[in-house]
N, CA, C and O atoms as CSV, one atom per row, in Angstrom:
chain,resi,resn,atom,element,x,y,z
A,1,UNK,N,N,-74.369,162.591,4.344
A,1,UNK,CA,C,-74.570,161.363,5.022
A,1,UNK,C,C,-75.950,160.830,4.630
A,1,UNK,O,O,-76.936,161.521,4.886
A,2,UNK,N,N,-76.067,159.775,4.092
A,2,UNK,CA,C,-77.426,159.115,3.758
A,2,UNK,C,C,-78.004,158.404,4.857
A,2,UNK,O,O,-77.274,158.088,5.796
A,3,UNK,N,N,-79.175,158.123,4.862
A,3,UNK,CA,C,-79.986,157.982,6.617
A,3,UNK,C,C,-79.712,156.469,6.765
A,3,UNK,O,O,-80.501,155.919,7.533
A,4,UNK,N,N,-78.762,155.654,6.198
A,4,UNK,CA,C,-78.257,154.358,7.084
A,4,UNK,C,C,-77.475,154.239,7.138
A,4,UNK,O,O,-77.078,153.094,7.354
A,5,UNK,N,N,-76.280,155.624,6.950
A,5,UNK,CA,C,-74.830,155.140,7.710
A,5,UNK,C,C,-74.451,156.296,8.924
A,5,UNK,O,O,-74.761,157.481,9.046
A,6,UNK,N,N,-73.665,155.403,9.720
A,6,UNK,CA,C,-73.205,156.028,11.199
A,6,UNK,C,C,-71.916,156.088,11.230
A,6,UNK,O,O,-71.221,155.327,10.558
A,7,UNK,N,N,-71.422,157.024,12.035
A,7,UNK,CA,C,-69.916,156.513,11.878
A,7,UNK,C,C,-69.643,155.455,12.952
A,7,UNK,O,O,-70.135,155.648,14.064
A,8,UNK,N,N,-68.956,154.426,12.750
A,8,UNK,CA,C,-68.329,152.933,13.270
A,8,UNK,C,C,-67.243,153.667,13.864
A,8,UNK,O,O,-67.156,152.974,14.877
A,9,UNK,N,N,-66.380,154.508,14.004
A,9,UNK,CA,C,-65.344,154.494,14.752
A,9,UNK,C,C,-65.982,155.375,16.126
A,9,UNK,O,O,-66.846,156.250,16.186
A,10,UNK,N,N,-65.248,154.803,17.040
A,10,UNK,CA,C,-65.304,155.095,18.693
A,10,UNK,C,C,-64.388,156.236,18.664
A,10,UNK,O,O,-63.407,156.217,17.920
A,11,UNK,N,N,-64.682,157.366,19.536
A,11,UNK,CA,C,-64.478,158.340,19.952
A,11,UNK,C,C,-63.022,158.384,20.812
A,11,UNK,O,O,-62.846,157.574,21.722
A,12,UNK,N,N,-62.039,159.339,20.479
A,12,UNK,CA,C,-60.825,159.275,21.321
A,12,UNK,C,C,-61.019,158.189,22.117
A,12,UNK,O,O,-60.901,157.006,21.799
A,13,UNK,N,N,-61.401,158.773,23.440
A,13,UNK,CA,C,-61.529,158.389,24.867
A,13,UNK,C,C,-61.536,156.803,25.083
A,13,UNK,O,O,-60.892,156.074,25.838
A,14,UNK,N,N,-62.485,156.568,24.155
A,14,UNK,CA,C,-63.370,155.228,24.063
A,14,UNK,C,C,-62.541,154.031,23.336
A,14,UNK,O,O,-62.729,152.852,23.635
A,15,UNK,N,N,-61.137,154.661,21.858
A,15,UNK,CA,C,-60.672,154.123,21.535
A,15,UNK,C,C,-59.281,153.535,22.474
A,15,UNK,O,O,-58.888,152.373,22.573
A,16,UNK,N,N,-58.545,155.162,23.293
A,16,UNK,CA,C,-57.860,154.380,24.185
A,16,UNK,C,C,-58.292,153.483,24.978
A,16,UNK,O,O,-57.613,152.459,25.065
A,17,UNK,N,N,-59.218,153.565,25.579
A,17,UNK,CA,C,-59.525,152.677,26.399
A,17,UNK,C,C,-60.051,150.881,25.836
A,17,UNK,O,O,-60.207,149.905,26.569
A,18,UNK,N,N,-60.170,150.936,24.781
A,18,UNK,CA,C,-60.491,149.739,24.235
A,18,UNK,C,C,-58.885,149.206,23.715
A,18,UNK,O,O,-58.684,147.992,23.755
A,19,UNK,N,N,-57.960,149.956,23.317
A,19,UNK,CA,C,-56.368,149.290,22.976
A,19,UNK,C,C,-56.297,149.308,24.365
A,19,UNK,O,O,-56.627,148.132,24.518
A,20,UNK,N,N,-56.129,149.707,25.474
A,20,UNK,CA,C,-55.878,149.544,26.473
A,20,UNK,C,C,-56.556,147.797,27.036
A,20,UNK,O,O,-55.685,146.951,27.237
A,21,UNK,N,N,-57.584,147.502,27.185
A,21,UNK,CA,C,-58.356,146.505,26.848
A,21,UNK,C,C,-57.147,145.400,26.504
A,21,UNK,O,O,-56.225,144.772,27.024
A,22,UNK,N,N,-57.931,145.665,25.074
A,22,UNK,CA,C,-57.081,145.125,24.016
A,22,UNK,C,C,-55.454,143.747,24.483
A,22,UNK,O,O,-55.170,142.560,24.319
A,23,UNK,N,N,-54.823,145.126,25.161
A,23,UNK,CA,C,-53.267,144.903,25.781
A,23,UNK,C,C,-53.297,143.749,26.720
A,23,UNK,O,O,-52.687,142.681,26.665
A,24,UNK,N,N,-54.336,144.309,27.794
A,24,UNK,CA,C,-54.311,143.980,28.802
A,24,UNK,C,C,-54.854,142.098,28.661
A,24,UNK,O,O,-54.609,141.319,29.582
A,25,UNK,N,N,-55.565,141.664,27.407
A,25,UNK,CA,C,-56.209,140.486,27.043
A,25,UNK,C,C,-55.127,139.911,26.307
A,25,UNK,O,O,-55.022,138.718,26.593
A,26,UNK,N,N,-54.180,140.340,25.368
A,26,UNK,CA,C,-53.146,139.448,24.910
A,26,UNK,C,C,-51.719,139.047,26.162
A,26,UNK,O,O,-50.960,138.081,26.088
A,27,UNK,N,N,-51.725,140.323,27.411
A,27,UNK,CA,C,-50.559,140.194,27.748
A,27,UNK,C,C,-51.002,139.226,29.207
A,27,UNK,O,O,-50.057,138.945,29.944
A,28,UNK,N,N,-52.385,138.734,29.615
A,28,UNK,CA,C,-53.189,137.652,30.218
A,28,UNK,C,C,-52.924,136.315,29.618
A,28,UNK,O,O,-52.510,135.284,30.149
A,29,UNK,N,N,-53.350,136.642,28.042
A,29,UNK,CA,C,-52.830,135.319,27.134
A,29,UNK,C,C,-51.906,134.495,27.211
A,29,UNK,O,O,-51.827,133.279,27.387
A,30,UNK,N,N,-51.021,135.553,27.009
A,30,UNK,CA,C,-49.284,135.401,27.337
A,30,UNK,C,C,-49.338,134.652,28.503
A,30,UNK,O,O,-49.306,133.428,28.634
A,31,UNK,N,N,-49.430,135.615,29.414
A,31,UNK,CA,C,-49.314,134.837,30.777
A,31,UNK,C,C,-49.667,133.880,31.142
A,31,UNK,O,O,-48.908,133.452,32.012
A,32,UNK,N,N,-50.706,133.065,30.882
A,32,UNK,CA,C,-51.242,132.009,31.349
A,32,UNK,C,C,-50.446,131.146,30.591
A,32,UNK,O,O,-49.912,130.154,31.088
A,33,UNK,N,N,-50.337,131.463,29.424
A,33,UNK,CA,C,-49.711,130.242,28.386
A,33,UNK,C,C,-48.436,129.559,29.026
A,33,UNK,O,O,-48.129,128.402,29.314
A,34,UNK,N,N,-47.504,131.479,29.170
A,34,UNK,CA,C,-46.035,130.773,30.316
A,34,UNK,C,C,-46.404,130.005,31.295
A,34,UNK,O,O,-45.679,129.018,31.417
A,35,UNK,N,N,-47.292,130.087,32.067
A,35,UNK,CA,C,-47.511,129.585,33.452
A,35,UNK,C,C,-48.346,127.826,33.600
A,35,UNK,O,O,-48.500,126.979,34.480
A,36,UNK,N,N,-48.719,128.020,32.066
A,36,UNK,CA,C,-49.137,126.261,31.655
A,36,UNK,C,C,-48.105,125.817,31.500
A,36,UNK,O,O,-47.805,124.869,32.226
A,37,UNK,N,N,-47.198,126.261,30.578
A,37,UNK,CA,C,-45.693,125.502,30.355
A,37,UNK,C,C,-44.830,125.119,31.388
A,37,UNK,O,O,-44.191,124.067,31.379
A,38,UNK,N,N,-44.795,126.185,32.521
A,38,UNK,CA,C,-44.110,125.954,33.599
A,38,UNK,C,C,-44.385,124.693,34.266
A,38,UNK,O,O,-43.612,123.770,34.520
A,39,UNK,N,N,-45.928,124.851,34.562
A,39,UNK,CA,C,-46.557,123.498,34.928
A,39,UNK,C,C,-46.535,122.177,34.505
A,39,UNK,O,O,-46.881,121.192,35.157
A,40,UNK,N,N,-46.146,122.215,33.482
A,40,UNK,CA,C,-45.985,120.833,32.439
A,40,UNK,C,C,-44.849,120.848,33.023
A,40,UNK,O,O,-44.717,120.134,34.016
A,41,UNK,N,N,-43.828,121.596,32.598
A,41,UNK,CA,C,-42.457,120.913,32.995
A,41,UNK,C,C,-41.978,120.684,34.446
A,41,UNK,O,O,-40.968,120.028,34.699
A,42,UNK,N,N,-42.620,121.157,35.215
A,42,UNK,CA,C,-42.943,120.640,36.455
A,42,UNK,C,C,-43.385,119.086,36.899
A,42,UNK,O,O,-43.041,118.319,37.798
A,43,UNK,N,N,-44.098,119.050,36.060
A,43,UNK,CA,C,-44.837,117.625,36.119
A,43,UNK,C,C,-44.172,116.408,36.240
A,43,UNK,O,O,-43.473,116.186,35.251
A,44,UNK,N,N,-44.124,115.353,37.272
A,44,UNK,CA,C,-43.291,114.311,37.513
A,44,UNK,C,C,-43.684,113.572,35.705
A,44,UNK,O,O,-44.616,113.794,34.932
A,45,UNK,N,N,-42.613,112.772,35.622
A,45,UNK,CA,C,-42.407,111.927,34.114
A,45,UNK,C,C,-43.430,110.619,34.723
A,45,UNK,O,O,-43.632,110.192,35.859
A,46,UNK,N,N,-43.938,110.241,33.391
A,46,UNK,CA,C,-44.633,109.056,33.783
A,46,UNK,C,C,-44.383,107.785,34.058
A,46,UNK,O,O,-43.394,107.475,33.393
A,47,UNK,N,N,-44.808,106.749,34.777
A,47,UNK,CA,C,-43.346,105.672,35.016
A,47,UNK,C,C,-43.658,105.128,33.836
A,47,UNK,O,O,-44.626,105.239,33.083
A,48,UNK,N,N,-42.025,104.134,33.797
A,48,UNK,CA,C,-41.465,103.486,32.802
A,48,UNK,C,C,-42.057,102.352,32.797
A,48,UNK,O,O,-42.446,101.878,33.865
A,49,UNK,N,N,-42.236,101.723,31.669
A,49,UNK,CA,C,-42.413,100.175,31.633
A,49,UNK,C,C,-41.193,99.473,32.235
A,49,UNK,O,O,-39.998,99.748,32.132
A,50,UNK,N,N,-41.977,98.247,33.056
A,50,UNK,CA,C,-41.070,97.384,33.626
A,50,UNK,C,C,-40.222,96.207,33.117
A,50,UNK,O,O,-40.819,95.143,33.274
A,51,UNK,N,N,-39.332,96.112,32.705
A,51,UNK,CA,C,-38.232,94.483,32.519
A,51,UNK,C,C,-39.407,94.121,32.416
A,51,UNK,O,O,-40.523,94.521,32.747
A,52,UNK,N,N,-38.528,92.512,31.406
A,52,UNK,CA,C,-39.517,91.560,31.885
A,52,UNK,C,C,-38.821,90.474,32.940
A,52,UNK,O,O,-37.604,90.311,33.035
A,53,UNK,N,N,-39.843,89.752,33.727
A,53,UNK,CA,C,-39.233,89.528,35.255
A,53,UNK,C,C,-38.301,90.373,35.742
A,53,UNK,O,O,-37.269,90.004,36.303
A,54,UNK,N,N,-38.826,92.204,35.431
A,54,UNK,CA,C,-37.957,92.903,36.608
A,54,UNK,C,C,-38.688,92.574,37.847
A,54,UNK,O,O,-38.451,93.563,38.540
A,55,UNK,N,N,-39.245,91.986,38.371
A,55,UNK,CA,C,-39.940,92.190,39.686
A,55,UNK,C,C,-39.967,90.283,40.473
A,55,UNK,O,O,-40.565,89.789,41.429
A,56,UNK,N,N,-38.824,89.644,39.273
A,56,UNK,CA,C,-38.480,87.994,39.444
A,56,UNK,C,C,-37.800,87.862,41.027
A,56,UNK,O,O,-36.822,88.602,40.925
A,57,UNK,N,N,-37.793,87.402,42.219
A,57,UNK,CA,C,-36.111,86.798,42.306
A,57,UNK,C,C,-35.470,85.852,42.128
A,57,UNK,O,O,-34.477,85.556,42.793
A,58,UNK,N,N,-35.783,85.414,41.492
A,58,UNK,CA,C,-35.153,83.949,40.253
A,58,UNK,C,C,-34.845,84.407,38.783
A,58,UNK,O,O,-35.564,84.935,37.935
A,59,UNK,N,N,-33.520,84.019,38.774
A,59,UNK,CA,C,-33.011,84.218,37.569
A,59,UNK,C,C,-33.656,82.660,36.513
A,59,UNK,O,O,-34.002,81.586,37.005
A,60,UNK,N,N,-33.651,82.927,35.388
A,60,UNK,CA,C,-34.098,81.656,34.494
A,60,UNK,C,C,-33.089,80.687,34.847
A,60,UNK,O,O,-33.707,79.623,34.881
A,61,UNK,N,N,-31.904,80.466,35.123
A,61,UNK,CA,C,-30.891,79.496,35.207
A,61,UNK,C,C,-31.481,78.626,36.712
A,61,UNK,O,O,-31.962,77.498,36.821
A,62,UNK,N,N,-31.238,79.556,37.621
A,62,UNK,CA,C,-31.957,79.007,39.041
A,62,UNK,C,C,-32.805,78.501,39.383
A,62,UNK,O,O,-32.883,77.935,40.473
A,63,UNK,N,N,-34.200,78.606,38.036
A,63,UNK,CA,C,-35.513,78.135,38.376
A,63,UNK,C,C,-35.319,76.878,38.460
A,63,UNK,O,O,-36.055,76.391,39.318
A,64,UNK,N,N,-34.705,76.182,37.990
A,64,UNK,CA,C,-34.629,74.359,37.475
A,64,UNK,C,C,-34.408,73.768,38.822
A,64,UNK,O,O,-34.866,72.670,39.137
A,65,UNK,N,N,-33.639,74.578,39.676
A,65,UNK,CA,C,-33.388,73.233,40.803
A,65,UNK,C,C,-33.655,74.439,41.967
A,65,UNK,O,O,-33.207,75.569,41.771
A,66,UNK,N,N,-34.357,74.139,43.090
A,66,UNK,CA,C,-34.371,74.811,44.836
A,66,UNK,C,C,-33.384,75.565,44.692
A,66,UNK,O,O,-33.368,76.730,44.295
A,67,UNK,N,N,-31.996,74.479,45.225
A,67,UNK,CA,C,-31.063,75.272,45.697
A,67,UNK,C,C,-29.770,74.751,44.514
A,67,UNK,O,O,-29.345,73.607,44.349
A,68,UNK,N,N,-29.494,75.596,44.042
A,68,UNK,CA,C,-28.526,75.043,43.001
A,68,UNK,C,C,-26.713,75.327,44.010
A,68,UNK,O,O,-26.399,76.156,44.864
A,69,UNK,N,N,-25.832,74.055,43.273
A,69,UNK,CA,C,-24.802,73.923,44.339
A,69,UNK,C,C,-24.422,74.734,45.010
A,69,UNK,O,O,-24.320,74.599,46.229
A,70,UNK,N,N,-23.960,76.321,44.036
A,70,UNK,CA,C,-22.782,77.935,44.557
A,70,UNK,C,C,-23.620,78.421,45.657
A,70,UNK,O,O,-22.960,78.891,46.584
A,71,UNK,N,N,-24.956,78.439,45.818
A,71,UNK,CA,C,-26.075,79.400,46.656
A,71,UNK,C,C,-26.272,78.458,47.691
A,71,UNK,O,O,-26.752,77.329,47.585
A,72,UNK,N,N,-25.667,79.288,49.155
A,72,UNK,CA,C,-25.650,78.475,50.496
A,72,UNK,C,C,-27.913,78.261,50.221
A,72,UNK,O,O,-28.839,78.724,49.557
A,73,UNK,N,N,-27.778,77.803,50.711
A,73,UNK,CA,C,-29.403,76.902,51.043
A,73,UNK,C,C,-29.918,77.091,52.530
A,73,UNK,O,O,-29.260,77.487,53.492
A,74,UNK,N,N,-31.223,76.721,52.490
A,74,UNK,CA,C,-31.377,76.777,54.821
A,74,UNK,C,C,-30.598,75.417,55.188
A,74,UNK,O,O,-30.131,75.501,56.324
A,75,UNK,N,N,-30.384,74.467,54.702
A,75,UNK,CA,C,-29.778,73.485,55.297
A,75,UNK,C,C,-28.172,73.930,55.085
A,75,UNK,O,O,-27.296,73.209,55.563
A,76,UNK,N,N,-28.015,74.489,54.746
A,76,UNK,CA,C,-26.257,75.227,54.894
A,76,UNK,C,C,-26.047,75.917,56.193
A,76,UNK,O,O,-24.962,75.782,56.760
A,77,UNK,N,N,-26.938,76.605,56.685
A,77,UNK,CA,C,-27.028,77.757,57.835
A,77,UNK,C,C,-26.885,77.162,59.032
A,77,UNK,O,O,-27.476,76.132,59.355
A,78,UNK,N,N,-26.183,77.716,59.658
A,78,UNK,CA,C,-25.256,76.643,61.267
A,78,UNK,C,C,-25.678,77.979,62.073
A,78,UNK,O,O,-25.416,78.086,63.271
Protein backbone atom coordinates (compact mmCIF):
# COMPACT_ATOMS: atom_id res chain seq x y z
CA UNK A 1 0.00 0.00 0.00
CA UNK A 2 1.64 3.36 -0.91
CA UNK A 3 1.01 6.25 1.78
CA UNK A 4 -1.99 7.93 -0.35
CA UNK A 5 -4.25 5.21 -0.89
CA UNK A 6 -7.08 3.98 1.57
CA UNK A 7 -9.42 1.58 0.99
CA UNK A 8 -12.89 3.44 -0.35
CA UNK A 9 -15.05 0.54 0.34
CA UNK A 10 -17.27 0.61 3.65
CA UNK A 11 -17.16 -2.19 5.88
CA UNK A 12 -19.96 -5.06 5.90
CA UNK A 13 -22.11 -3.45 8.48
CA UNK A 14 -21.81 0.00 7.06
CA UNK A 15 -22.46 -1.26 3.47
CA UNK A 16 -25.82 -2.90 4.48
CA UNK A 17 -26.88 -0.24 6.03
CA UNK A 18 -26.20 2.29 3.32
CA UNK A 19 -28.27 -0.21 0.44
CA UNK A 20 -30.66 -0.23 3.06
CA UNK A 21 -30.63 3.70 2.86
CA UNK A 22 -30.29 3.53 -0.51
CA UNK A 23 -33.95 1.47 -0.82
CA UNK A 24 -35.57 3.26 1.47
CA UNK A 25 -34.79 6.86 -0.82
CA UNK A 26 -35.89 5.37 -4.22
CA UNK A 27 -39.00 3.53 -2.73
CA UNK A 28 -39.97 7.48 -1.01
CA UNK A 29 -39.30 8.58 -4.67
CA UNK A 30 -41.68 6.26 -5.92
CA UNK A 31 -44.05 7.17 -3.54
CA UNK A 32 -44.41 10.62 -3.71
CA UNK A 33 -44.33 10.55 -7.48
CA UNK A 34 -47.67 8.05 -7.23
CA UNK A 35 -49.20 10.32 -4.80
CA UNK A 36 -48.49 13.62 -7.15
CA UNK A 37 -50.24 11.79 -9.93
CA UNK A 38 -53.09 10.88 -7.86
CA UNK A 39 -53.42 14.48 -7.05
CA UNK A 40 -53.41 15.77 -10.51
CA UNK A 41 -56.00 13.51 -11.48
CA UNK A 42 -57.96 14.51 -8.76
CA UNK A 43 -57.86 17.95 -9.72
CA UNK A 44 -61.18 19.63 -10.91
CA UNK A 45 -60.68 20.39 -15.06
CA UNK A 46 -60.30 23.93 -15.81
CA UNK A 47 -63.39 25.82 -17.05
CA UNK A 48 -64.19 25.94 -20.60
CA UNK A 49 -64.30 28.88 -22.74
CA UNK A 50 -67.64 30.38 -23.13
CA UNK A 51 -70.06 30.58 -26.56
CA UNK A 52 -70.12 33.52 -27.96
CA UNK A 53 -73.30 35.32 -26.49
CA UNK A 54 -73.49 32.15 -24.31
CA UNK A 55 -74.44 34.39 -21.48
CA UNK A 56 -77.08 36.57 -24.33
CA UNK A 57 -80.92 36.33 -23.68
CA UNK A 58 -81.51 37.57 -27.05
CA UNK A 59 -81.10 35.62 -29.86
CA UNK A 60 -79.61 37.82 -33.04
CA UNK A 61 -83.08 37.47 -34.86
CA UNK A 62 -85.00 39.05 -31.72
CA UNK A 63 -82.67 41.91 -31.21
CA UNK A 64 -84.34 44.06 -34.12
CA UNK A 65 -87.71 44.56 -32.62
CA UNK A 66 -88.90 44.56 -28.34
CA UNK A 67 -91.37 42.20 -28.80
CA UNK A 68 -91.43 40.36 -32.02
CA UNK A 69 -95.16 38.98 -33.06
CA UNK A 70 -94.83 34.70 -31.75
CA UNK A 71 -93.37 36.01 -28.07
CA UNK A 72 -96.45 36.96 -25.74
CA UNK A 73 -95.06 40.64 -24.56
CA UNK A 74 -96.20 42.53 -20.91
CA UNK A 75 -98.98 44.03 -22.82
CA UNK A 76 -100.23 40.40 -23.71
CA UNK A 77 -100.46 39.40 -19.89
CA UNK A 78 -104.23 39.56 -18.52
Amino acid sequence: MTRYSMPLAAGSAASALLVIVGLAVVAMLLLLFWRGRQRVRRRPEPPRPGQPRGDSWDTPDSSDSPNPPDSPGPSDRR
